[in-house]
C-alpha positions as CSV (number, residue, x, y, z in Angstrom):
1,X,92.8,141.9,102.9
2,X,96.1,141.0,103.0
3,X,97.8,138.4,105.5
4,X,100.8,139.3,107.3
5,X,103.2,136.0,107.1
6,X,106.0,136.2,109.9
7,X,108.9,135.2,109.1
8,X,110.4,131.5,109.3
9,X,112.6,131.9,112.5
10,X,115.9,129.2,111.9
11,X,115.2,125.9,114.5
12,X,117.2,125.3,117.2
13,X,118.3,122.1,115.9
14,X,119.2,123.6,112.6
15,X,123.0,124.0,111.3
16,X,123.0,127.6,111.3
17,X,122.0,128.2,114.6
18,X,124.8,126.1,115.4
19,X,127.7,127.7,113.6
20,X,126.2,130.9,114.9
21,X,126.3,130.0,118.5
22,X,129.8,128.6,118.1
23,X,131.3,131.4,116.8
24,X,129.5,133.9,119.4
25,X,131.2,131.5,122.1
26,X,134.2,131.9,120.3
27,X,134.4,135.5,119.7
28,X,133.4,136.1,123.1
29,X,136.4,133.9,124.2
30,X,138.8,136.0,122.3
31,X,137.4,139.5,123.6
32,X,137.7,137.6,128.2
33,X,141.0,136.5,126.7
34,X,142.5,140.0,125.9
35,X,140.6,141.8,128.7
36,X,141.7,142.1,132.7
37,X,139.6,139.0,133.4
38,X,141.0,136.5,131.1
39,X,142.2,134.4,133.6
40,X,138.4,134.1,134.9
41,X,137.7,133.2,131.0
42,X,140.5,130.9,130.3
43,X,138.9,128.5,133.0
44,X,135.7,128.3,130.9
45,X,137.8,126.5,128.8
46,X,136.0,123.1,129.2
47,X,133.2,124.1,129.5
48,X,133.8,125.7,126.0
49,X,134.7,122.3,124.6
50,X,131.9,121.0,125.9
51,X,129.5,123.0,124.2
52,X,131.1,122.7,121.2
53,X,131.1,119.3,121.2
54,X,127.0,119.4,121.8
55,X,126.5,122.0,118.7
56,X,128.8,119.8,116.5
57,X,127.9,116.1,117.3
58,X,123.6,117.1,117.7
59,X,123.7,117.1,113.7
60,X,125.2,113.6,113.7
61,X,123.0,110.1,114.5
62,X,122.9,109.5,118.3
63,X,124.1,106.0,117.3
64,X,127.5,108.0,115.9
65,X,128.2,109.4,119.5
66,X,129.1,106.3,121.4
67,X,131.4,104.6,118.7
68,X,132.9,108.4,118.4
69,X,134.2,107.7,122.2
70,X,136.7,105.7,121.1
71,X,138.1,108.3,119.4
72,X,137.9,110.1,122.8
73,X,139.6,107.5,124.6
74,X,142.3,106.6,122.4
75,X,143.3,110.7,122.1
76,X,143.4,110.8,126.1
77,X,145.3,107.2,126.4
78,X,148.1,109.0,124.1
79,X,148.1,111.9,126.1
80,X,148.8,109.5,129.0
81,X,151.5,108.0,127.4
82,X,153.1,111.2,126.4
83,X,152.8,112.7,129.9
84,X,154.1,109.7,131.8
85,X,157.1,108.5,129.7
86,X,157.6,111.8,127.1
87,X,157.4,109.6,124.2
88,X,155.5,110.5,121.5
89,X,155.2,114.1,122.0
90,X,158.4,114.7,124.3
91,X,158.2,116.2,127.8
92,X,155.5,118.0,128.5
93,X,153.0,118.4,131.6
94,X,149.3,120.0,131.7
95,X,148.3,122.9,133.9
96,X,144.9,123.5,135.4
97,X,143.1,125.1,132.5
98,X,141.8,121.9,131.1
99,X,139.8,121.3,134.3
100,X,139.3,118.2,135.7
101,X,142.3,115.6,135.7
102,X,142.7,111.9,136.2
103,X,146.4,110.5,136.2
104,X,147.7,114.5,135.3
105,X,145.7,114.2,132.1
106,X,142.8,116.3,131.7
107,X,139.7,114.4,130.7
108,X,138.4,117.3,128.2
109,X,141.5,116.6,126.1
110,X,139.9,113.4,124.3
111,X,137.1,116.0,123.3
112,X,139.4,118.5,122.3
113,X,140.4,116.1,119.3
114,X,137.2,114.7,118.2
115,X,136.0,117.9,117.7
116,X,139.1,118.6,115.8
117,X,138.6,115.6,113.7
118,X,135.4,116.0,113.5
119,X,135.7,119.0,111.6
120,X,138.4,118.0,109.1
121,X,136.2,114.8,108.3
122,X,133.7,116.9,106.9
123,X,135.9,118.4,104.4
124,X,137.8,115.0,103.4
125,X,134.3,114.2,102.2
126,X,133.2,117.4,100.6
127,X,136.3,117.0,99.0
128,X,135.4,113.5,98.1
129,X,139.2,112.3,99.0
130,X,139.4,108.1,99.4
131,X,139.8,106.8,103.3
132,X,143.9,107.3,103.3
133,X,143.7,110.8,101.7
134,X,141.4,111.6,103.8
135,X,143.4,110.7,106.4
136,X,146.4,112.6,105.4
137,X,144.2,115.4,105.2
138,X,143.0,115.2,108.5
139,X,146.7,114.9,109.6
140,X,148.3,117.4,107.9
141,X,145.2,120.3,108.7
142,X,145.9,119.0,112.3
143,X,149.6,119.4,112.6
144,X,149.3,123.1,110.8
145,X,146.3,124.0,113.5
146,X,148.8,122.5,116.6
147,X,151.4,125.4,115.5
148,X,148.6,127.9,116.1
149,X,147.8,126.0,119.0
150,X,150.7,125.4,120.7
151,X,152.2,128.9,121.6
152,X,148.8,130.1,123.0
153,X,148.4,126.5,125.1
154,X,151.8,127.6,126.7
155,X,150.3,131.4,127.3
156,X,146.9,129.9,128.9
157,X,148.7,127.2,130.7
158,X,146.8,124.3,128.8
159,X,150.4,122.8,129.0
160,X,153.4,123.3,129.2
161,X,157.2,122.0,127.5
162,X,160.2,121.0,129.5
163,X,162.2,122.4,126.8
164,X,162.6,125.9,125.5
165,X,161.1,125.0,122.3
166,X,158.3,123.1,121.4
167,X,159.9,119.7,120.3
168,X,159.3,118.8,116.4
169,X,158.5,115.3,117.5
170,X,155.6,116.8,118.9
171,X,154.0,118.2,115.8
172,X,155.5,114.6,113.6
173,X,153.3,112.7,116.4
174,X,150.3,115.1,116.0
175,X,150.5,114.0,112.2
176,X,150.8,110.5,113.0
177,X,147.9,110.2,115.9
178,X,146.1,112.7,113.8
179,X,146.0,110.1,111.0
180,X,145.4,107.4,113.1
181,X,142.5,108.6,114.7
182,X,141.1,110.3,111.4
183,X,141.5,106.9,109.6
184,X,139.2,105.5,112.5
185,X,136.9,108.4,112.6
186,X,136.4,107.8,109.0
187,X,135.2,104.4,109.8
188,X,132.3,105.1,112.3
189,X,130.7,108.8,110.6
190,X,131.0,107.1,106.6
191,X,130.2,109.5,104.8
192,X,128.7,111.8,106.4
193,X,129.1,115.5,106.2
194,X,128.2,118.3,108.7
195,X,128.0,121.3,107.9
196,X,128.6,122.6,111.4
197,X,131.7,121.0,112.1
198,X,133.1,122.0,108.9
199,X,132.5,126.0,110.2
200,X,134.1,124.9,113.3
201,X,137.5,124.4,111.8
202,X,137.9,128.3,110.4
203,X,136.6,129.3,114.1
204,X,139.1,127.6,115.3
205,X,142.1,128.8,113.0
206,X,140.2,132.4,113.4
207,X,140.6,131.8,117.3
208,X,144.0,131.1,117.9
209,X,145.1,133.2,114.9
210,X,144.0,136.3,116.6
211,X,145.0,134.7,120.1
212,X,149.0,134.1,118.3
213,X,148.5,138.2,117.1
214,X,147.5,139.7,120.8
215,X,149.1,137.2,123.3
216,X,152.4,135.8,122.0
């Protein structure tokens, strides 16, 4: 008499039901984007973030989450900086996309880097590149997302330049907060890969790629 065996369904604490939930959200985003109701969609944009923070950071230690807020913090005291005296990104102002604000500076932006440095960590260490290359890594994957970034922040009003152009001090100070903060993220996750937020990076060069192709 033979047994039937069902089939091992993935956990949903494992990796791959991660990356695929992530990318649905993402894929998802680009079709509200491009449709009649994208600016119904572009709001969901924290609440985006959000989630991809969860399905990124729930395949690190808890203990890794708290010291990771510093990361958080230091991104959004930068933003404030740059906001309020246009030093080191140049003048620049955000829109209400982002959500909720304190001092004009949403407070989803701190995410929106650790995520982003999250995800270039894990490749510094597949990579097995020492703390400072690592670090220049980090910065110089950054920087090359913030040009996809940057002309599809304007379109969504994310933020938006005082000048014409998007200044190059803005991308130079990307690199050099981008290594800063990567330096330090190095510090509290070691070693540590994640499989998850390494996936995360290509969504998010797949994202605004396609965004850059359809909106700008």
């Amino acid at each position: 008499m033979k047994c039937l065996i069902m089939p091992k369904l993935p956990s949903f604490s494992s990796q791959r039901t991660s990356i695929v939930v992530l990318a649905i959200l993402h894929f998802v985003g680009i079709a509200g984007m491009l449709s009649p109701w994208s600016d119904s969609f572009k709001m969901l944009t924290p609440i985006n973030l959000l989630l991809s923070l969860f399905f990124i950071f729930r395949h690190y230690p808890k203990q890794a989450f708290l010291p990771s807020s510093i990361i958080v913090l230091g991104a959004w005291c930068a933003e404030f900086i740059g906001v309020h005296t246009g030093w080191p990104f140049g003048d620049y102002f955000y829109g209400e996309t982002l959500g909720l604000a304190i001092a004009e500076i949403p407070v989803i932006i701190g995410v929106n880097w650790l995520i982003l440095l999250a995800a270039t960590h894990h490749w510094s260490i597949k990579m097995k590149l020492k703390p400072l290359q690592g670090a220049l890594f980090t910065a110089f994957v950054m920087t090359l997302l913030d040009v996809l970034i940057e002309p599809i922040a304007i379109e969504l009003d994310f933020w938006t330049w005082l000048d014409v152009h998007v200044p190059i001090q803005n991308y130079l100070a990307w690199f050099v907060l981008a290594f800063i903060l990567g330096f330090a993220l190095r510090k509290i996750l070691g070693e540590r890969t994640n499989t998850t937020a390494g996936v995360f990076l290509f969504i998010q060069f797949i994202f605004f790629g396609i965004l850059n192709i359809f909106l700008t």
